[in-house]
N, C-alpha and C positions, 0 to 999 in steps of 0.2 A: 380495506379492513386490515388490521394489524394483530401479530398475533405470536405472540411470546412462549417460549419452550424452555422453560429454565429445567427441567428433569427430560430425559429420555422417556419417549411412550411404552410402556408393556408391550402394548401388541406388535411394534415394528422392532423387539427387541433383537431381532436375527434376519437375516438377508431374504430367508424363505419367508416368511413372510408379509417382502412386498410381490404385487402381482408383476413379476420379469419374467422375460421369456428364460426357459429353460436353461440355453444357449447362454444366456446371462448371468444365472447362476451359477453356471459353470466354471465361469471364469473368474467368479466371486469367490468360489471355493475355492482354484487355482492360483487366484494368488494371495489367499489364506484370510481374507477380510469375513468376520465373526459376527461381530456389533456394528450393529451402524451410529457413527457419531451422531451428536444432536441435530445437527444442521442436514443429515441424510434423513434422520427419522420423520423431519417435521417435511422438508422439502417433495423429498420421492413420490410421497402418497398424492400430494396434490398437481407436481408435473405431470403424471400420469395420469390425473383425470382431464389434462389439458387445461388447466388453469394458467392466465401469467401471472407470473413471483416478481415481487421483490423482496431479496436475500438481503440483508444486512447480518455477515458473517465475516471473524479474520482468517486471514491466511492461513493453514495450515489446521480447518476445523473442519477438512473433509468435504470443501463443496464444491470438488472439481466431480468428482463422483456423482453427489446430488444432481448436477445438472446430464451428465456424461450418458448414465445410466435410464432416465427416462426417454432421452434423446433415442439410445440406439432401440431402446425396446419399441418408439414406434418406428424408426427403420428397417428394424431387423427382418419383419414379414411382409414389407414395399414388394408388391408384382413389377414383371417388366423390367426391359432394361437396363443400362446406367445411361441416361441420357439426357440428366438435368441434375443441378448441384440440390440437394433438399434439404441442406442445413449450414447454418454458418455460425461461426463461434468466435465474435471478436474480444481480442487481447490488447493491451499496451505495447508488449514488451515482444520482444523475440523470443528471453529465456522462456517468458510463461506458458508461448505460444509452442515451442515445443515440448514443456512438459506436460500441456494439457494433449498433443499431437500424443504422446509416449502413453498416456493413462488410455485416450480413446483405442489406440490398438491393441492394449491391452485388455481392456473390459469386451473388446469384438472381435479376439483372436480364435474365436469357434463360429465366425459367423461369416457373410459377405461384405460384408459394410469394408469399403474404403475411406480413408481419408487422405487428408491435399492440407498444405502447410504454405504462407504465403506472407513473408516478412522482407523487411529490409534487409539487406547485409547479402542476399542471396542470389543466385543468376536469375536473372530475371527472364531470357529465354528459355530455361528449364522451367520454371515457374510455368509457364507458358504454355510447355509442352504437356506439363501435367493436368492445367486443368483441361485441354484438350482432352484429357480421358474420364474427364468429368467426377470427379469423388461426390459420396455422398455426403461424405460431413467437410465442410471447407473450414479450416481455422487459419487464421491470419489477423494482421495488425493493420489498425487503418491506414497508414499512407499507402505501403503497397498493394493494399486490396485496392484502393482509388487507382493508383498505377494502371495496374493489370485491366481494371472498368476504364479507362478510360483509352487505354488502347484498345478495348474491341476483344479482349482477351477473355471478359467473365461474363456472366447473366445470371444474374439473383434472383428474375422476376419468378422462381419455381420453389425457392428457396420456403420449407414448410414451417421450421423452428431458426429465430435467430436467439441468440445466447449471448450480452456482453456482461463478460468477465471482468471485475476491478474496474466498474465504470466510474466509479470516484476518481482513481487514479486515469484515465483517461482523460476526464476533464480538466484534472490536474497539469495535463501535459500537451491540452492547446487542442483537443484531436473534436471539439463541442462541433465542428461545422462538419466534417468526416463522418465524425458518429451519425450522423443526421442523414447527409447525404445518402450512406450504407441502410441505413434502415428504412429509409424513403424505395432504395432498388429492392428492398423486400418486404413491398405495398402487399406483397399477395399471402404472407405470412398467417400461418392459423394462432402459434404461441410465439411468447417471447418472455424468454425470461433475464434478469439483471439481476449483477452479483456485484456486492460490494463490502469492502473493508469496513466503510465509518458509514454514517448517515448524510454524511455531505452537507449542501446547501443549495443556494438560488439554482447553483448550475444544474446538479443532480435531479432537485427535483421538475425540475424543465424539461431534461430529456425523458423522464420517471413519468410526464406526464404526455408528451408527444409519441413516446415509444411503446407505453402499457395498457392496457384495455381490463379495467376495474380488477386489480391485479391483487391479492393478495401479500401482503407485508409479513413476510416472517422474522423475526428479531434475534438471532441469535449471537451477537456479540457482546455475548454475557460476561461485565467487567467482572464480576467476583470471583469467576474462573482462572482470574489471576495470580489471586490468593492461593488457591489448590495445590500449584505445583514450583509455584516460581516466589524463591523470596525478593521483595524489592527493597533496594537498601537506598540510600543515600550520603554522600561524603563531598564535605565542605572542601570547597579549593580558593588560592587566593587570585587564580587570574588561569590564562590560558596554560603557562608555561608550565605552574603546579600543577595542570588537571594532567598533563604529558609525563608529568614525574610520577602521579597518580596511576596514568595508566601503565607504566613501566612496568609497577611495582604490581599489581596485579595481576599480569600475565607473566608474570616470575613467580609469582608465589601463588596467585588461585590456582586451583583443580580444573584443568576442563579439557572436552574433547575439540568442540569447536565453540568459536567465538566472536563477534559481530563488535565492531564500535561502531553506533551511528552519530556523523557527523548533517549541519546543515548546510554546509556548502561543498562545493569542488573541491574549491581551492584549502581549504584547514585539513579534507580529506589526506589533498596531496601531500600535505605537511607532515602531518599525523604518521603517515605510511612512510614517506621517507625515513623520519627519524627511528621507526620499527626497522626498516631496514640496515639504518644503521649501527642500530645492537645488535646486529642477526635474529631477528626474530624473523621467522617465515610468517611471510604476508602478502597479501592483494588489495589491492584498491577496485573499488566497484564505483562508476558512476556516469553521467549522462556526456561526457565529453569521451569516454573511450571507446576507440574504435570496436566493430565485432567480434572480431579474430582476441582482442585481450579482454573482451567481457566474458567470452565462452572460456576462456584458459582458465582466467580466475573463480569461473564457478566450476568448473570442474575440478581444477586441481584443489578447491577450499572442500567439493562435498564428499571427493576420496581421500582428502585428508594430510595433503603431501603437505598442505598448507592449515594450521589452525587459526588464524587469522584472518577476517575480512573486514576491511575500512570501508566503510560505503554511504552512500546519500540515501533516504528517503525512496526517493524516484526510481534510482538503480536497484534498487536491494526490493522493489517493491515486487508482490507474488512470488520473488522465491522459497521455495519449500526445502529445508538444510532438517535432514536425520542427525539427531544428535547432537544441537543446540544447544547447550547450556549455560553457556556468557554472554548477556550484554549488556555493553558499556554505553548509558549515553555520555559520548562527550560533551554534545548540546544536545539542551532540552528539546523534548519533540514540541511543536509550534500547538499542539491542541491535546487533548484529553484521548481522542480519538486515533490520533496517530502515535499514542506514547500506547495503547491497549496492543497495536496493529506490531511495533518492535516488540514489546517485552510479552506479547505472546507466542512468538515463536518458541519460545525457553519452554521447558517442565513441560513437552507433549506427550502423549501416550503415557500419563501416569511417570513421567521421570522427574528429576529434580532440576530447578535451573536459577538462573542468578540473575537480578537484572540487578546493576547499578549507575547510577545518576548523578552523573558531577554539578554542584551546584555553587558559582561562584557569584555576590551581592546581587549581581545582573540578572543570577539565574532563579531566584528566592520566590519572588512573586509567581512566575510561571507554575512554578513548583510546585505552589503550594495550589494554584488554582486546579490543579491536574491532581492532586489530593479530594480536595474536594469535591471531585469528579468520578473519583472512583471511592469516593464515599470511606476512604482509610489514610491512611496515616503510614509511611515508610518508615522503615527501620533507620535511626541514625547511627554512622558506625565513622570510627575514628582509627586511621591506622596512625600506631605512633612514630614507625619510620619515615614519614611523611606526611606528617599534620603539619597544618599552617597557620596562619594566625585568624582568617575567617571562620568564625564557626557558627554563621548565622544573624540574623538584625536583632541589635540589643532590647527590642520592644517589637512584639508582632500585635494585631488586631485581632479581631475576634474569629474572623476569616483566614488567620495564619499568615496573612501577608505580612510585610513590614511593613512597622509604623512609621511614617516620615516626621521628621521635626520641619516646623512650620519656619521660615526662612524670617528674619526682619525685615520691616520694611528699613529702607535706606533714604532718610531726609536729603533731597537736594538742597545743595549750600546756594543760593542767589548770589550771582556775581555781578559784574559792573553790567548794566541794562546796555551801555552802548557798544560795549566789547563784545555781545551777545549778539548784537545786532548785525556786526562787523560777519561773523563767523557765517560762512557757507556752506550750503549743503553739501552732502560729499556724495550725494546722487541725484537729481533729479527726476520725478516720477514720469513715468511713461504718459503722455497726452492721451491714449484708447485705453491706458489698462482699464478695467473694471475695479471698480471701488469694492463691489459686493459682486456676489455669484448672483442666480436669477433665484435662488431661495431667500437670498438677505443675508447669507453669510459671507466670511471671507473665502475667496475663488482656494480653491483647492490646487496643491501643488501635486503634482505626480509623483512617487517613489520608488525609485528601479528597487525592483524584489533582488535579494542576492540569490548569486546563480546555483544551483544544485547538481 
Protein backbone atom coordinates (compact mmCIF):
# COMPACT_ATOMS: atom_id res chain seq x y z
CA UNK A 1 0.00 0.00 0.00
CA UNK A 2 1.38 3.31 -0.82
CA UNK A 3 0.66 6.43 0.76
CA UNK A 4 1.33 10.09 0.16
CA UNK A 5 1.63 13.02 2.72
CA UNK A 6 1.99 16.26 0.79
CA UNK A 7 0.58 18.43 4.05
CA UNK A 8 1.29 17.80 7.72
CA UNK A 9 -1.59 15.93 9.68
CA UNK A 10 -3.51 18.13 12.40
CA UNK A 11 -3.51 15.60 14.88
CA UNK A 12 0.39 14.79 15.01
CA UNK A 13 1.00 18.52 14.88
CA UNK A 14 3.18 18.47 18.17
CA UNK A 15 5.47 15.75 19.71
CA UNK A 16 2.79 15.15 22.66
CA UNK A 17 0.77 13.95 20.61
CA UNK A 18 2.37 10.83 19.37
CA UNK A 19 1.97 7.93 22.02
CA UNK A 20 6.11 7.96 23.35
CA UNK A 21 7.10 7.07 26.48
CA UNK A 22 7.43 9.96 28.64
CA UNK A 23 11.08 9.54 28.96
CA UNK A 24 10.98 10.34 25.28
CA UNK A 25 9.30 13.27 25.41
CA UNK A 26 11.55 14.43 27.54
CA UNK A 27 14.21 14.63 25.47
CA UNK A 28 12.07 15.88 22.62
CA UNK A 29 11.52 18.84 24.68
CA UNK A 30 15.29 18.97 25.59
CA UNK A 31 16.43 19.36 22.74
CA UNK A 32 13.77 21.75 21.62
CA UNK A 33 12.16 19.67 18.58
CA UNK A 34 8.26 21.43 18.43
CA UNK A 35 6.68 20.08 14.93
CA UNK A 36 7.42 17.08 13.64
CA UNK A 37 8.39 17.08 9.92
CA UNK A 38 6.31 15.45 7.44
CA UNK A 39 8.20 12.25 7.06
CA UNK A 40 7.78 12.02 11.43
CA UNK A 41 4.11 12.68 11.17
CA UNK A 42 3.27 10.18 8.71
CA UNK A 43 6.02 7.58 9.86
CA UNK A 44 5.91 7.50 13.91
CA UNK A 45 2.10 6.71 13.99
CA UNK A 46 2.56 3.60 12.02
CA UNK A 47 6.13 2.31 13.39
CA UNK A 48 4.53 2.17 16.65
CA UNK A 49 1.76 0.26 15.77
CA UNK A 50 4.42 -2.26 14.55
CA UNK A 51 3.92 -1.94 11.05
CA UNK A 52 6.98 -2.51 8.22
CA UNK A 53 7.66 0.94 6.18
CA UNK A 54 8.95 1.87 3.30
CA UNK A 55 10.15 5.44 3.50
CA UNK A 56 10.86 7.03 0.47
CA UNK A 57 12.22 10.42 2.02
CA UNK A 58 15.63 12.97 1.37
CA UNK A 59 18.17 13.50 3.47
CA UNK A 60 17.69 16.01 5.74
CA UNK A 61 13.56 15.76 6.07
CA UNK A 62 13.91 14.38 9.65
CA UNK A 63 13.84 10.58 9.19
CA UNK A 64 16.50 9.60 11.32
CA UNK A 65 14.05 10.64 14.18
CA UNK A 66 11.13 8.83 12.52
CA UNK A 67 12.64 5.66 12.72
CA UNK A 68 14.95 6.38 16.22
CA UNK A 69 12.06 7.34 18.12
CA UNK A 70 9.60 4.28 17.64
CA UNK A 71 12.69 2.11 17.97
CA UNK A 72 13.49 3.15 21.61
CA UNK A 73 9.95 3.66 22.74
CA UNK A 74 9.49 -0.19 22.23
CA UNK A 75 12.99 -0.66 24.14
CA UNK A 76 12.73 1.73 26.45
CA UNK A 77 10.26 -0.70 29.04
CA UNK A 78 12.26 -4.20 27.77
CA UNK A 79 12.52 -6.45 31.37
CA UNK A 80 15.64 -8.21 32.19
CA UNK A 81 19.04 -7.89 31.61
CA UNK A 82 21.36 -6.58 28.70
CA UNK A 83 21.92 -9.92 27.33
CA UNK A 84 21.07 -10.01 23.71
CA UNK A 85 21.59 -7.15 20.87
CA UNK A 86 17.53 -6.09 20.07
CA UNK A 87 17.98 -3.91 17.34
CA UNK A 88 20.23 -3.09 14.57
CA UNK A 89 20.38 -0.16 12.31
CA UNK A 90 22.26 -0.52 9.10
CA UNK A 91 24.17 2.37 7.29
CA UNK A 92 26.41 2.88 4.20
CA UNK A 93 28.76 5.21 5.47
CA UNK A 94 30.75 5.71 8.73
CA UNK A 95 29.75 9.49 8.72
CA UNK A 96 25.99 8.45 8.89
CA UNK A 97 26.64 5.76 11.07
CA UNK A 98 27.82 7.98 13.69
CA UNK A 99 25.29 10.68 13.37
CA UNK A 100 22.50 8.38 13.64
CA UNK A 101 24.88 6.69 16.89
CA UNK A 102 24.83 10.81 18.06
CA UNK A 103 20.80 11.33 17.48
CA UNK A 104 19.94 7.71 19.13
CA UNK A 105 21.92 9.01 22.44
CA UNK A 106 20.39 11.81 22.29
CA UNK A 107 16.59 10.89 22.05
CA UNK A 108 17.68 8.11 25.07
CA UNK A 109 19.69 10.33 27.27
CA UNK A 110 16.78 9.95 30.16
CA UNK A 111 16.62 6.31 29.70
CA UNK A 112 18.65 2.78 29.90
CA UNK A 113 19.00 2.15 26.37
CA UNK A 114 22.68 1.66 25.11
CA UNK A 115 24.01 1.86 21.98
CA UNK A 116 27.26 0.10 20.06
CA UNK A 117 28.73 1.68 16.79
CA UNK A 118 30.42 -0.82 14.43
CA UNK A 119 32.27 0.60 11.13
CA UNK A 120 35.32 0.38 9.13
CA UNK A 121 38.21 2.75 9.92
CA UNK A 122 37.80 1.62 13.58
CA UNK A 123 39.76 -0.82 16.12
CA UNK A 124 38.32 -3.71 15.51
CA UNK A 125 39.29 -5.41 18.94
CA UNK A 126 37.49 -2.57 20.82
CA UNK A 127 34.70 -3.10 18.50
CA UNK A 128 34.79 -6.42 19.90
CA UNK A 129 35.04 -5.66 23.27
CA UNK A 130 32.04 -3.65 23.15
CA UNK A 131 29.72 -5.66 21.77
CA UNK A 132 30.86 -8.19 24.44
CA UNK A 133 28.67 -5.74 26.55
CA UNK A 134 25.92 -6.31 24.47
CA UNK A 135 24.05 -2.64 23.42
CA UNK A 136 20.68 -2.67 22.82
CA UNK A 137 20.54 -0.65 19.62
CA UNK A 138 23.54 -1.88 17.39
CA UNK A 139 24.34 0.62 14.29
CA UNK A 140 27.05 -0.22 11.96
CA UNK A 141 27.95 -0.57 8.24
CA UNK A 142 27.78 -3.80 6.31
CA UNK A 143 31.32 -4.89 5.79
CA UNK A 144 32.21 -4.58 9.32
CA UNK A 145 29.24 -5.89 10.89
CA UNK A 146 29.99 -9.09 8.45
CA UNK A 147 33.66 -8.70 10.10
CA UNK A 148 32.69 -9.00 13.59
CA UNK A 149 29.63 -12.06 12.41
CA UNK A 150 32.04 -13.73 11.08
CA UNK A 151 34.62 -13.86 13.59
CA UNK A 152 32.17 -15.17 16.34
CA UNK A 153 32.15 -11.65 17.68
CA UNK A 154 27.99 -10.80 17.08
CA UNK A 155 24.52 -12.66 17.22
CA UNK A 156 21.65 -11.07 15.68
CA UNK A 157 19.42 -14.05 15.96
CA UNK A 158 17.55 -11.73 19.15
CA UNK A 159 17.68 -8.84 17.16
CA UNK A 160 13.57 -7.39 17.46
CA UNK A 161 13.73 -4.21 14.75
CA UNK A 162 16.15 -4.19 11.97
CA UNK A 163 16.40 -0.55 10.37
CA UNK A 164 18.29 0.13 6.90
CA UNK A 165 19.03 3.39 6.43
CA UNK A 166 19.72 4.90 2.70
CA UNK A 167 19.18 1.44 1.34
CA UNK A 168 19.26 2.85 -2.33
CA UNK A 169 22.69 4.11 -1.56
CA UNK A 170 23.71 0.81 -0.16
CA UNK A 171 22.89 -0.85 -3.34
CA UNK A 172 24.56 1.80 -5.00
CA UNK A 173 27.75 0.78 -3.31
CA UNK A 174 27.87 -3.08 -4.02
CA UNK A 175 26.92 -4.02 -0.25
CA UNK A 176 23.22 -6.12 -2.32
CA UNK A 177 24.75 -9.61 -1.02
CA UNK A 178 25.74 -8.15 2.83
CA UNK A 179 22.57 -6.46 3.07
CA UNK A 180 21.00 -9.93 2.58
CA UNK A 181 23.29 -11.88 4.48
CA UNK A 182 22.61 -9.29 7.76
CA UNK A 183 19.04 -9.55 7.40
CA UNK A 184 18.92 -13.39 6.86
CA UNK A 185 20.94 -13.34 10.84
CA UNK A 186 17.77 -11.37 11.79
CA UNK A 187 15.38 -14.34 10.67
CA UNK A 188 13.75 -13.81 14.21
CA UNK A 189 12.94 -10.20 13.51
CA UNK A 190 9.23 -8.93 14.46
CA UNK A 191 9.56 -5.18 12.16
CA UNK A 192 11.77 -3.84 9.68
CA UNK A 193 11.81 -0.86 8.40
CA UNK A 194 13.82 0.78 5.11
CA UNK A 195 14.65 4.30 4.34
CA UNK A 196 15.58 5.66 1.39
CA UNK A 197 16.56 8.80 -0.69
CA UNK A 198 15.04 7.96 -4.45
CA UNK A 199 12.65 5.04 -5.33
CA UNK A 200 15.39 3.05 -6.89
CA UNK A 201 14.94 0.24 -9.09
CA UNK A 202 15.43 -3.73 -9.89
CA UNK A 203 17.75 -3.66 -7.03
CA UNK A 204 15.77 -1.89 -4.36
CA UNK A 205 12.83 -3.35 -5.01
CA UNK A 206 14.42 -7.03 -4.56
CA UNK A 207 15.67 -6.45 -1.32
CA UNK A 208 11.93 -4.26 -0.71
CA UNK A 209 10.66 -7.49 -1.36
CA UNK A 210 12.96 -10.21 0.47
CA UNK A 211 13.32 -7.91 3.45
CA UNK A 212 9.44 -6.51 4.05
CA UNK A 213 6.41 -8.31 5.10
CA UNK A 214 3.16 -6.24 3.35
CA UNK A 215 4.82 -3.07 4.43
CA UNK A 216 3.47 0.10 3.94
CA UNK A 217 4.90 2.73 1.46
CA UNK A 218 5.07 6.19 2.52
CA UNK A 219 6.11 8.90 -0.20
CA UNK A 220 7.49 11.64 1.15
CA UNK A 221 9.95 13.01 -1.40
CA UNK A 222 7.95 15.57 -2.33
CA UNK A 223 9.81 17.41 -5.42
CA UNK A 224 7.69 20.64 -5.21
CA UNK A 225 9.40 21.15 -1.88
CA UNK A 226 12.01 22.32 -3.81
CA UNK A 227 10.40 25.12 -5.04
CA UNK A 228 9.65 26.52 -1.40
CA UNK A 229 12.93 27.37 -0.19
CA UNK A 230 15.60 26.84 -2.73
CA UNK A 231 15.81 28.82 -6.10
CA UNK A 232 17.32 26.72 -8.82
CA UNK A 233 19.03 28.43 -11.45
CA UNK A 234 20.87 27.46 -14.42
CA UNK A 235 24.12 28.97 -16.41
CA UNK A 236 25.46 27.96 -19.83
CA UNK A 237 29.11 27.08 -19.95
CA UNK A 238 31.36 26.34 -23.03
CA UNK A 239 33.34 23.27 -21.87
CA UNK A 240 34.83 22.10 -18.39
CA UNK A 241 37.47 24.92 -18.03
CA UNK A 242 34.46 27.70 -18.29
CA UNK A 243 32.39 25.85 -15.79
CA UNK A 244 35.96 26.40 -13.38
CA UNK A 245 35.89 30.09 -14.32
CA UNK A 246 32.13 29.88 -13.50
CA UNK A 247 32.69 28.44 -10.39
CA UNK A 248 35.46 30.99 -9.31
CA UNK A 249 33.45 33.63 -9.84
CA UNK A 250 30.54 32.52 -7.67
CA UNK A 251 32.24 31.79 -4.55
CA UNK A 252 33.83 35.37 -4.92
CA UNK A 253 30.81 36.96 -5.29
CA UNK A 254 27.54 34.79 -4.04
CA UNK A 255 26.40 35.23 -0.39
CA UNK A 256 26.75 32.02 1.53
CA UNK A 257 27.52 30.25 4.78
CA UNK A 258 28.37 26.92 3.46
CA UNK A 259 28.55 25.37 0.07
CA UNK A 260 28.69 21.99 -1.79
CA UNK A 261 29.85 21.57 -5.55
CA UNK A 262 28.70 18.18 -6.57
CA UNK A 263 31.07 16.48 -8.95
CA UNK A 264 30.56 12.83 -10.87
CA UNK A 265 33.76 11.55 -10.40
CA UNK A 266 36.95 11.35 -8.10
CA UNK A 267 39.20 12.35 -10.18
CA UNK A 268 37.41 16.20 -11.80
CA UNK A 269 36.55 16.37 -7.82
CA UNK A 270 40.37 16.21 -7.41
CA UNK A 271 40.90 18.91 -9.94
CA UNK A 272 38.13 21.11 -9.00
CA UNK A 273 39.62 21.26 -5.32
CA UNK A 274 43.01 21.74 -6.26
CA UNK A 275 42.57 24.68 -8.38
CA UNK A 276 40.23 26.24 -5.15
CA UNK A 277 43.18 25.74 -3.36
CA UNK A 278 45.12 27.40 -5.49
CA UNK A 279 43.27 30.79 -5.24
CA UNK A 280 43.10 30.36 -1.42
CA UNK A 281 39.85 29.45 -1.13
CA UNK A 282 39.32 27.13 1.98
CA UNK A 283 38.17 23.78 0.80
CA UNK A 284 37.81 20.09 1.23
CA UNK A 285 37.36 17.23 -1.03
CA UNK A 286 34.89 14.57 -0.09
CA UNK A 287 34.97 11.25 -1.79
CA UNK A 288 35.29 7.26 -1.94
CA UNK A 289 39.12 7.09 -2.29
CA UNK A 290 39.95 9.13 0.87
CA UNK A 291 41.17 7.59 3.67
CA UNK A 292 39.01 7.93 7.29
CA UNK A 293 41.22 10.14 9.25
CA UNK A 294 40.56 12.92 6.04
CA UNK A 295 36.99 12.11 5.47
CA UNK A 296 36.22 12.93 9.34
CA UNK A 297 38.70 16.19 9.06
CA UNK A 298 36.72 17.38 6.21
CA UNK A 299 33.26 17.12 7.63
CA UNK A 300 34.11 18.44 10.58
CA UNK A 301 36.07 21.16 9.74
CA UNK A 302 33.40 22.15 6.64
CA UNK A 303 30.15 21.70 9.42
CA UNK A 304 32.06 24.21 12.15
CA UNK A 305 32.88 26.21 9.44
CA UNK A 306 36.85 26.78 9.47
CA UNK A 307 36.00 25.55 5.88
CA UNK A 308 32.91 26.95 3.46
CA UNK A 309 33.75 24.77 0.95
CA UNK A 310 33.01 21.17 0.12
CA UNK A 311 33.91 19.16 -3.38
CA UNK A 312 32.41 16.03 -3.22
CA UNK A 313 30.87 12.77 -5.04
CA UNK A 314 27.45 11.64 -4.98
CA UNK A 315 28.55 8.39 -2.84
CA UNK A 316 30.78 10.55 -0.21
CA UNK A 317 28.52 13.42 0.50
CA UNK A 318 25.60 10.92 0.49
CA UNK A 319 23.39 11.19 4.17
CA UNK A 320 25.32 13.92 5.42
CA UNK A 321 23.22 16.32 7.27
CA UNK A 322 25.25 20.20 6.88
CA UNK A 323 23.23 23.07 9.16
CA UNK A 324 23.28 25.99 7.06
CA UNK A 325 23.55 24.98 3.49
CA UNK A 326 22.96 27.26 1.17
CA UNK A 327 24.97 26.81 -2.06
CA UNK A 328 24.99 24.24 -4.43
CA UNK A 329 26.80 24.10 -7.38
CA UNK A 330 26.29 21.16 -9.77
CA UNK A 331 29.31 21.04 -11.75
CA UNK A 332 27.82 17.84 -13.32
CA UNK A 333 24.58 17.10 -13.93
CA UNK A 334 23.14 14.55 -11.34
CA UNK A 335 22.76 11.15 -13.46
CA UNK A 336 18.65 11.08 -12.59
CA UNK A 337 15.74 13.27 -11.57
CA UNK A 338 16.02 11.59 -8.21
CA UNK A 339 19.51 12.28 -7.39
CA UNK A 340 19.44 15.95 -8.60
CA UNK A 341 16.03 16.40 -5.70
CA UNK A 342 18.42 14.31 -3.02
CA UNK A 343 21.64 17.45 -3.76
CA UNK A 344 19.66 20.46 -4.12
CA UNK A 345 17.52 19.46 -1.21
CA UNK A 346 19.83 19.96 1.23
CA UNK A 347 19.57 23.99 0.39
CA UNK A 348 16.55 26.25 1.91
CA UNK A 349 15.97 23.63 5.22
CA UNK A 350 14.03 24.80 8.02
CA UNK A 351 12.22 27.56 6.32
CA UNK A 352 15.86 29.36 5.07
CA UNK A 353 16.84 30.34 1.77
CA UNK A 354 19.30 28.38 -0.60
CA UNK A 355 20.69 28.30 -4.12
CA UNK A 356 21.19 25.62 -6.33
CA UNK A 357 22.98 26.15 -9.44
CA UNK A 358 23.62 23.82 -12.57
CA UNK A 359 26.24 24.15 -15.15
CA UNK A 360 25.08 23.19 -18.32
CA UNK A 361 27.49 22.75 -21.19
CA UNK A 362 25.94 21.25 -25.14
CA UNK A 363 26.70 17.70 -23.37
CA UNK A 364 24.79 18.65 -20.41
CA UNK A 365 21.33 20.17 -22.20
CA UNK A 366 19.43 16.99 -22.70
CA UNK A 367 19.93 15.71 -19.13
CA UNK A 368 18.70 18.94 -18.08
CA UNK A 369 16.11 19.19 -19.43
CA UNK A 370 14.93 15.69 -18.83
CA UNK A 371 15.36 16.47 -14.84
CA UNK A 372 12.96 19.41 -15.74
CA UNK A 373 10.58 17.63 -16.83
CA UNK A 374 10.79 15.55 -13.78
CA UNK A 375 10.25 17.91 -11.54
CA UNK A 376 7.46 19.23 -13.53
CA UNK A 377 9.32 23.09 -13.80
CA UNK A 378 11.42 24.89 -15.55
CA UNK A 379 14.80 26.64 -13.84
CA UNK A 380 15.73 30.07 -13.82
CA UNK A 381 18.23 30.99 -16.65
CA UNK A 382 20.83 33.43 -15.56
CA UNK A 383 23.79 34.92 -17.30
CA UNK A 384 26.66 36.47 -15.64
CA UNK A 385 28.23 38.89 -17.86
CA UNK A 386 31.76 38.62 -16.24
CA UNK A 387 31.95 35.30 -17.64
CA UNK A 388 29.46 34.43 -20.33
CA UNK A 389 30.45 32.31 -22.99
CA UNK A 390 29.57 31.75 -26.34
CA UNK A 391 27.08 28.60 -25.37
CA UNK A 392 23.89 29.63 -24.48
CA UNK A 393 21.90 26.69 -25.26
CA UNK A 394 20.79 24.36 -28.69
CA UNK A 395 19.70 26.73 -31.56
CA UNK A 396 16.19 24.48 -31.78
CA UNK A 397 14.75 22.49 -28.86
CA UNK A 398 11.72 19.98 -29.33
CA UNK A 399 8.79 19.86 -27.61
CA UNK A 400 10.25 18.00 -24.69
CA UNK A 401 13.04 20.73 -24.30
CA UNK A 402 15.69 18.69 -25.40
CA UNK A 403 17.76 19.75 -28.49
CA UNK A 404 16.85 19.29 -31.81
CA UNK A 405 19.49 17.44 -33.91
CA UNK A 406 20.04 18.15 -37.54
CA UNK A 407 19.68 14.88 -39.46
CA UNK A 408 23.35 14.28 -40.95
CA UNK A 409 23.45 13.47 -45.03
CA UNK A 410 23.79 10.54 -46.33
CA UNK A 411 27.37 10.30 -48.04
CA UNK A 412 27.30 8.59 -51.63
CA UNK A 413 30.16 5.96 -52.02
CA UNK A 414 32.32 6.87 -55.18
CA UNK A 415 32.73 2.99 -56.80
CA UNK A 416 36.40 2.58 -57.62
CA UNK A 417 38.39 0.20 -59.84
CA UNK A 418 36.45 -3.49 -58.90
CA UNK A 419 39.99 -5.05 -58.96
CA UNK A 420 41.88 -2.56 -56.75
CA UNK A 421 38.90 -3.38 -54.35
CA UNK A 422 39.50 -6.79 -54.50
CA UNK A 423 43.31 -6.43 -53.91
CA UNK A 424 42.65 -4.34 -50.49
CA UNK A 425 42.68 -6.57 -47.11
CA UNK A 426 41.06 -6.69 -44.26
CA UNK A 427 42.66 -4.76 -41.49
CA UNK A 428 41.13 -7.45 -39.00
CA UNK A 429 39.94 -10.53 -39.29
CA UNK A 430 36.81 -11.66 -37.29
CA UNK A 431 37.19 -13.99 -34.34
CA UNK A 432 36.05 -17.85 -35.61
CA UNK A 433 33.64 -18.41 -31.95
CA UNK A 434 32.60 -14.87 -31.74
CA UNK A 435 28.86 -14.80 -31.82
CA UNK A 436 27.18 -13.15 -34.55
CA UNK A 437 24.02 -12.16 -32.41
CA UNK A 438 23.52 -12.45 -28.63
CA UNK A 439 20.80 -15.38 -27.61
CA UNK A 440 17.93 -12.55 -27.95
CA UNK A 441 18.85 -11.81 -31.92
CA UNK A 442 20.75 -8.75 -31.11
CA UNK A 443 24.06 -7.57 -31.41
CA UNK A 444 26.33 -9.25 -28.22
CA UNK A 445 26.59 -6.35 -25.95
CA UNK A 446 29.80 -4.86 -24.97
CA UNK A 447 30.55 -4.01 -21.17
CA UNK A 448 31.15 -0.38 -20.05
CA UNK A 449 33.44 0.55 -17.14
CA UNK A 450 31.12 3.17 -15.07
CA UNK A 451 33.51 6.18 -14.24
CA UNK A 452 34.81 5.98 -10.71
CA UNK A 453 33.14 8.15 -7.99
Amino acid sequence: MQLNFPHLPEVTSVFSQFALHERLLKAVAELKFVEPTPVQAAAIPLALQGRDLRVTAQTGSGKTAAFVLPLLNRLVDLKGGRVEIRSLILLPTRELAQQTLKQVQLFSQFTYIKAGLVTGGEDFKEQAAMLRKVPDVLIGTPGRLLEQLNAGNLDLSHVQVLILDEADRMLDMGFAEDMERLCKECENREQTLLFSATTGGAALRDIIGKVLKDPEHLMLNSVSQLAEGTRQQIITADHDQHKEQIVQWLLANETFDKAIIFTNTRALADRIYGHLVAKEVKAFVLHGEKDQKDRKLAIERFKQGSSKVLVATDVAARGLDIDGLDLVINFDMPRSGDEYVHRVGRTGRAGGEGLAISLITHNDWNLMSSIERYLKQQFERRVIKEVKGTYTGPKKVKASGKAAGSKKKKIEKKTGDKKAAAKRKPTAKPKANAPLASADGLAPLKKRKPAAE
